[in-house]
N, C-alpha and C positions, 0 to 999 in steps of 0.2 A: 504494500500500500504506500509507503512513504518510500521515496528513492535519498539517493545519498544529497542528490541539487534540495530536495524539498528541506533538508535539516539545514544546507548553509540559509538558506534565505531563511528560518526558523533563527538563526543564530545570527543573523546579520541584524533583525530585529532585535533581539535580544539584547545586544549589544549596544545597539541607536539607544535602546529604550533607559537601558546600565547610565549609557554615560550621558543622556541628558536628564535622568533624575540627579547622579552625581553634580551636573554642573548647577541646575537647582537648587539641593539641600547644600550641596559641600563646598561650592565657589560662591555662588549667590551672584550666577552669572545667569540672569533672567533669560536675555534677549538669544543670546548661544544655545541655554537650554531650550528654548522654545522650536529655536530653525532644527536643532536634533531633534525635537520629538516630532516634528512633521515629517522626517525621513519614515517612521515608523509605517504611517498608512500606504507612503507610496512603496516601500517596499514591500508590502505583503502584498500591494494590486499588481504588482509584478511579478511576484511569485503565486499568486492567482491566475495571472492570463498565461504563462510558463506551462502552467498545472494543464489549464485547461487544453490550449494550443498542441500539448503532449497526447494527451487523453483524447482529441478529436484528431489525431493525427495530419496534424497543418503543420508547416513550415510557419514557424512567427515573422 
């Protein structure tokens, strides 16, 4: 069900998510955390359309 691509992008979120709560609570760098945490949605919509584009078997 899950391929090895589906855990990086799991982990690439993961990571966005890690270090712009860090730059929030632990720098109290607002403006930084916030452009990280908008990586978040875009990169799961693109490991969404990966998923799917795979699944229907299309070239992206």
């Amino acid at each position: 069900m899950f391929r090895k691509s589906d855990f990086f992008f799991l982990l690439a979120v993961m990571i966005s998510f890690i270090l712009s709560a860090y730059m929030w609570f632990g720098l109290k760098d607002r403006e930084q955390a916030i452009f990280t945490a908008i990586w978040v949605p875009s990169i799961l919509c693109f490991g969404i359309y990966f998923k799917l584009t795979a699944l229907l078997g299309k070239k992206p």
